[in-house]
C-alpha positions, -999 to 999 in steps of 0.1 A, spaced: 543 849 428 511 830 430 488 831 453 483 798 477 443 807 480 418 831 470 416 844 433 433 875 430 434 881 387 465 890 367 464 903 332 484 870 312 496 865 281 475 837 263 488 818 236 472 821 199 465 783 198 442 789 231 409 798 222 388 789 251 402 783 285 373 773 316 381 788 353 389 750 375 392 760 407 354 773 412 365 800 435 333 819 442 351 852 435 366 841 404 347 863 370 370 846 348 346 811 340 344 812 305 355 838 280 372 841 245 409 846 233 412 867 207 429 849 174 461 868 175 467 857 212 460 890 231 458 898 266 429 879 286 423 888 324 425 851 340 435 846 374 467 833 382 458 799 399 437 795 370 466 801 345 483 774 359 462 750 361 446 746 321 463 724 301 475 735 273 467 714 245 496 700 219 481 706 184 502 683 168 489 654 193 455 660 192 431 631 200 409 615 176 376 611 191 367 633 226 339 625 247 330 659 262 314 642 293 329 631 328 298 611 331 316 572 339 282 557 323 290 572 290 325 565 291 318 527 301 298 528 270 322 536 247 349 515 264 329 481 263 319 489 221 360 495 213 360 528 205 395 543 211 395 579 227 401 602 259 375 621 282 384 657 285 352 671 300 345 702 305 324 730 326 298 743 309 272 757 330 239 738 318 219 766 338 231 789 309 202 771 285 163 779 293 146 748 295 125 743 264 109 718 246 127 685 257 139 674 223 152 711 215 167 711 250 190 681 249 203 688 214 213 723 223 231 711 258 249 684 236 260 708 211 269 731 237 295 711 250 307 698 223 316 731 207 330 740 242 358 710 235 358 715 203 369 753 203 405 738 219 406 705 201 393 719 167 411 692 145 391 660 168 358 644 164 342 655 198 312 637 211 289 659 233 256 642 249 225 651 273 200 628 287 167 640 302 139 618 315 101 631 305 65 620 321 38 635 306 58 663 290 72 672 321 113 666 320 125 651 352 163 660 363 186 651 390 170 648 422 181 674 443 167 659 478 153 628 490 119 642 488 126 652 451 136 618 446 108 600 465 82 624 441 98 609 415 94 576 416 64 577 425 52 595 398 68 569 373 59 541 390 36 519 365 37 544 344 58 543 304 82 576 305 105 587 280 142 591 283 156 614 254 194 617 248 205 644 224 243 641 207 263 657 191 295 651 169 319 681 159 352 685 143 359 725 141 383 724 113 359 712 86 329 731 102 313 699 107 283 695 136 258 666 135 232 670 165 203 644 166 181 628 190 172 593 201 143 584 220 137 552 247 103 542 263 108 530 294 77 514 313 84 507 352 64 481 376 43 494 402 66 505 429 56 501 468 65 527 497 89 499 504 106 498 477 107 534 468 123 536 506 147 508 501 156 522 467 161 556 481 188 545 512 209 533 488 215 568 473 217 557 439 187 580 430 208 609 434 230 619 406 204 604 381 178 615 360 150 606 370 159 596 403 170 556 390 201 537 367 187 514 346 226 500 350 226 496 381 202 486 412 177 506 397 175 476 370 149 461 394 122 490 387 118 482 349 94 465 334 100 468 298 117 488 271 112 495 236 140 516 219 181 516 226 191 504 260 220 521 257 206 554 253 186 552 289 224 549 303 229 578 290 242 576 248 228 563 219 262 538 211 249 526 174 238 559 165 274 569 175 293 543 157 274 547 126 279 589 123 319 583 132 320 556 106 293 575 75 322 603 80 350 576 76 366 585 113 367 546 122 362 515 108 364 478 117 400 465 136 416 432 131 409 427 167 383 436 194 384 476 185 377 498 165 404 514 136 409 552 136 417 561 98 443 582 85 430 623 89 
């Protein structure tokens, strides 16, 4: 019987086809996160409300192209340049990865959790992305406050900062991973306390690097921009659209989307 609450684990049979499986319930108790199947299918200690709710993916019906990111922004992206594919995101704890250089760091994160995807879906293309916004060297996150936000923008107010996205593309079966780069400067107006304060009641600052969407109300706070657009909402699309079709995963549709060719 399984339990209504709490995480009390069970030794479970795993099927062989499972190679990763993420904890979903984030039950503070829970030690099973993330951890590896052996190839034969084994014995893994899960807990039981954890069991029941991982999907178990259908080899035959794998998905084509993955985006590894529950980030709406990226998906959007994707959606409005007719890409056909699904979002399965997953949890990867981006904590895990010491911050480094900014350039190393994004590429790793994006690899990271596209290889996390890609260890269940290992026969689909799987996109994996992370965007970072750097001042002076210095990478600026998500907010985590108001004042964190308010330091912010204030520090890239008039100022040109970069925005850096790192992606990655992986299909497991043919041991295939392209990680790159793509770099946006982004120059903002002078902001006033008034605007900053404004800016900062509407809470859009806070799930943003940088503390602002380019996308959204935050469109208001940019001067200028020289590099992709795209990649300050969060992916570089071209740069997407051209790997998928140099490896022959799309090409053009006889209407407003792209064509997935034949495996």
């Amino acid at each position: 019987m399984f339990p209504d609450e709490g995480c009390n684990r069970f030794s479970i049979g795993v099927p062989a086809n499972i190679s990763r499986i993420s904890c979903t319930h984030n039950q503070i108790d829970c030690q099973a996160k993330i951890f590896a199947i052996p190839a034969d299918g084994g014995v893994a200690k899960l807990c039981a409300i954890c069991y029941i709710r991982t999907p178990m993916p259908n080899i035959k019906n794998m998905p084509n192209i993955i985006l590894a990111s529950q980030s709406p922004r990226r998906k959007f992206l994707l959606e409005q340049a007719g890409l056909p594919f699904v979002v399965i995101p997953g949890n990867f704890d981006e904590e895990s990865i010491p911050l480094s250089k900014p350039v190393t760091y994004v590429k790793i994160l994006a690899r990271e959790k596209a290889g996390l995807i890609a260890e269940t879906y290992p026969d689909s293309w799987v996109i994996g992305a992370d965007t970072v916004v750097c001042i002076d060297g210095t990478v600026l996150g998500k907010p985590r406050s108001k004042k964190e936000a308010r330091r912010m923008l204030n520090r890239l107010g008039g100022q040109t900062h970069q925005v850096l996205t790192g992606y990655a593309l992986i299909r497991k079966t043919d041991g295939k991973c392209f990680t790159d780069v793509v770099k946006t400067d982004v120059r903002f107006k002078n902001l006033s306390d008034e605007e900053i304060e404004w800016y900062l009641r509407t809470r859009e600052p806070f799930d943003k690097a940088g503390a602002y969407a380019i996308q959204g109300l935050g469109t208001f706070l940019v001067r200028d921009i020289k590099g992709s657009y795209t990649n300050v909402v969060g992916l570089p699309v071209c740069e997407i659209i051209e790997l998928l079709q140099r490896e022959g995963v799309i090409q053009p549709g006889r209407e407003e989307r792209w064509d997935i060719r034949n495996r």
